[in-house]
C-alpha positions as CSV (number, residue, x, y, z in Angstrom):
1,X,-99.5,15.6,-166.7
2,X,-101.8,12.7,-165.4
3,X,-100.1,9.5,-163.5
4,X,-101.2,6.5,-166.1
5,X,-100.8,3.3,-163.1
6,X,-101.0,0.8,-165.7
7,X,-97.9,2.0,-167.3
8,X,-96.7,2.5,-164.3
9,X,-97.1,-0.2,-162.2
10,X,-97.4,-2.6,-164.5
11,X,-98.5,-5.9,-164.7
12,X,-97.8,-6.4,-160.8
13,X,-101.0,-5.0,-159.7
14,X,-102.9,-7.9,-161.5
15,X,-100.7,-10.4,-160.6
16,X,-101.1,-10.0,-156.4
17,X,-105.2,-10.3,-156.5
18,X,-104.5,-13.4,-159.1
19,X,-101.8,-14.5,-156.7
20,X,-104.0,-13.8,-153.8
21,X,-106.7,-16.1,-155.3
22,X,-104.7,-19.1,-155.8
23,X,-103.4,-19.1,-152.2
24,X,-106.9,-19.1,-151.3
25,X,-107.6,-21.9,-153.4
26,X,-104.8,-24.2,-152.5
27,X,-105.4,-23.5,-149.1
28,X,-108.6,-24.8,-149.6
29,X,-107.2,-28.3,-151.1
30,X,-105.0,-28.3,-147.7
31,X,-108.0,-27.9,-145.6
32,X,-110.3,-30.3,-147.4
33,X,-107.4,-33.5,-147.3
34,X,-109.4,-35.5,-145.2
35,X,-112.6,-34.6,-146.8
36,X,-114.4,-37.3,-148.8
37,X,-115.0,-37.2,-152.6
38,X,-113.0,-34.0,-152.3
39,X,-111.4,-33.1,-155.7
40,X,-108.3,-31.0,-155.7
41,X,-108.5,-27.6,-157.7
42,X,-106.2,-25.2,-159.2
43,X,-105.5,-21.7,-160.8
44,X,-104.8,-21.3,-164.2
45,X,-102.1,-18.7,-163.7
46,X,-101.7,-17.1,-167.0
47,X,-105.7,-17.4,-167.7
48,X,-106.5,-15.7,-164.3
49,X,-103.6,-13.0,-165.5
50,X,-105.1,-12.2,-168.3
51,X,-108.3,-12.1,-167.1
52,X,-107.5,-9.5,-164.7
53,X,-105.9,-7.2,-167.5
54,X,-108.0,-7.5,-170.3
55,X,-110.8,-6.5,-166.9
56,X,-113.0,-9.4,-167.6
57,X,-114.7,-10.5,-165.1
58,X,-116.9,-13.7,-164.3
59,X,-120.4,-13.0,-163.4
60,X,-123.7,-15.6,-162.7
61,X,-126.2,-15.3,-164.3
62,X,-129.7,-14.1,-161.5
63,X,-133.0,-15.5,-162.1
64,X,-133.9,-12.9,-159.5
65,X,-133.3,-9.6,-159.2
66,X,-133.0,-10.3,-155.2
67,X,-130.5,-12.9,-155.6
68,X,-126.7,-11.4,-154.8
69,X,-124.8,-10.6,-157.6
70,X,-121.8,-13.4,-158.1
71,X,-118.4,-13.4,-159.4
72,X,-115.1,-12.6,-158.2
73,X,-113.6,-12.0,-161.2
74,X,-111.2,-14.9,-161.6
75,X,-113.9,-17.5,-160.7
76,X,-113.8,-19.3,-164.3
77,X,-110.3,-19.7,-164.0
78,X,-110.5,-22.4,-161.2
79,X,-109.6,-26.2,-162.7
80,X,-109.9,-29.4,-161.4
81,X,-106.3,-30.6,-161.0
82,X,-105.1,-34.5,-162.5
83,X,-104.5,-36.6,-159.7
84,X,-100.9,-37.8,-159.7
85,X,-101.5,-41.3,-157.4
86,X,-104.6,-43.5,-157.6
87,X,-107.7,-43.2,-156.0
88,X,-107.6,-44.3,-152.1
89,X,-111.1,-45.4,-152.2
90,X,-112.7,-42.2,-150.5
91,X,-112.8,-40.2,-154.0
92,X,-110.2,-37.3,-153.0
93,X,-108.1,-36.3,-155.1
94,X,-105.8,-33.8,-152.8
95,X,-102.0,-34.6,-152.3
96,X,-100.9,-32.6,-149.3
97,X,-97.3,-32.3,-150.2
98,X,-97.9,-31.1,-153.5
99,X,-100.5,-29.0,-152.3
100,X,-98.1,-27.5,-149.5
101,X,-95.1,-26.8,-152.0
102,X,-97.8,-25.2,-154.4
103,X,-98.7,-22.9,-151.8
104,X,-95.1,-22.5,-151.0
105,X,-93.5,-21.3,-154.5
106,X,-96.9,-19.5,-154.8
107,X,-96.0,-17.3,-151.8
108,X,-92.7,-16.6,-152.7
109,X,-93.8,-15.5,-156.1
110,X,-96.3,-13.0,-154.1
111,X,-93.7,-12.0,-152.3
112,X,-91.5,-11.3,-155.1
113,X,-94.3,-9.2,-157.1
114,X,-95.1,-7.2,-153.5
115,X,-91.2,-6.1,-154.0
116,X,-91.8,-5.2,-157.4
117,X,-94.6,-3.1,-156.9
118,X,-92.8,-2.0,-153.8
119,X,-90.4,-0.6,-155.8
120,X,-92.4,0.9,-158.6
121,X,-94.1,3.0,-155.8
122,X,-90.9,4.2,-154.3
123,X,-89.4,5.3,-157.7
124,X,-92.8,7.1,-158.9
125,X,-92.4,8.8,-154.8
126,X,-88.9,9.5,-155.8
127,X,-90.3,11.7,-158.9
128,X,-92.7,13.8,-157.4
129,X,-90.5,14.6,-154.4
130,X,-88.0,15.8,-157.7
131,X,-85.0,13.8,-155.6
């Protein structure tokens, strides 16, 4: 009998590449603080989520067939955050502390699914060792 790994892993294999992809994009917003006319950006969590398990996929579109194909999958899920304070004059939009507890809570929530999945692997293991 064939291993299915969507049943059996379930949903926590999507959610570390979506989680992955929002720390990469908050990190981003941390880096760029100082950065003129920089607006913050965000992950829609349950769009990117169900991106990932319905397997679309965001793709550009080539006007030539040597350009490199684009895409990373959760691309279109990528917002433009409100700003919570008023401009400061320079156009930037990024507010470090909420960007820093973002990327907080969004590590512990990576961490949590990595113990999830953990797990899952250990109890299929588990099975086919018959213990």
């Amino acid at each position: 009998m064939a291993i299915n790994f969507d049943n059996a892993l379930g949903i926590h294999q999507y959610t570390l590449g979506v989680r992955e992809r929002r720390a990469e994009v908050l990190a981003s917003n941390i880096a760029n603080a100082d950065t003129p006319g920089f607006k913050a950006r965000d992950l829609s969590f349950k769009d990117a989520l169900a991106s990932a398990t319905q397997g679309r996929s965001f793709n550009l579109s080539k006007t030539s067939e040597r350009h490199i194909s684009g895409g990373r999958g959760m691309a279109s899920d990528v917002r433009y955050r409100v700003p919570n304070q008023p401009d400061t004059g320079d156009g930037n939009t990024v507010d470090v502390q909420i960007e820093r507890t973002s990327f907080m809570q969004n590590s512990m929530e990576y961490q949590a699914s990595l113990s999830f999945l953990s797990s899952k692997i250990q109890t299929m293991r588990k099975a086919i060792k018959g213990q």
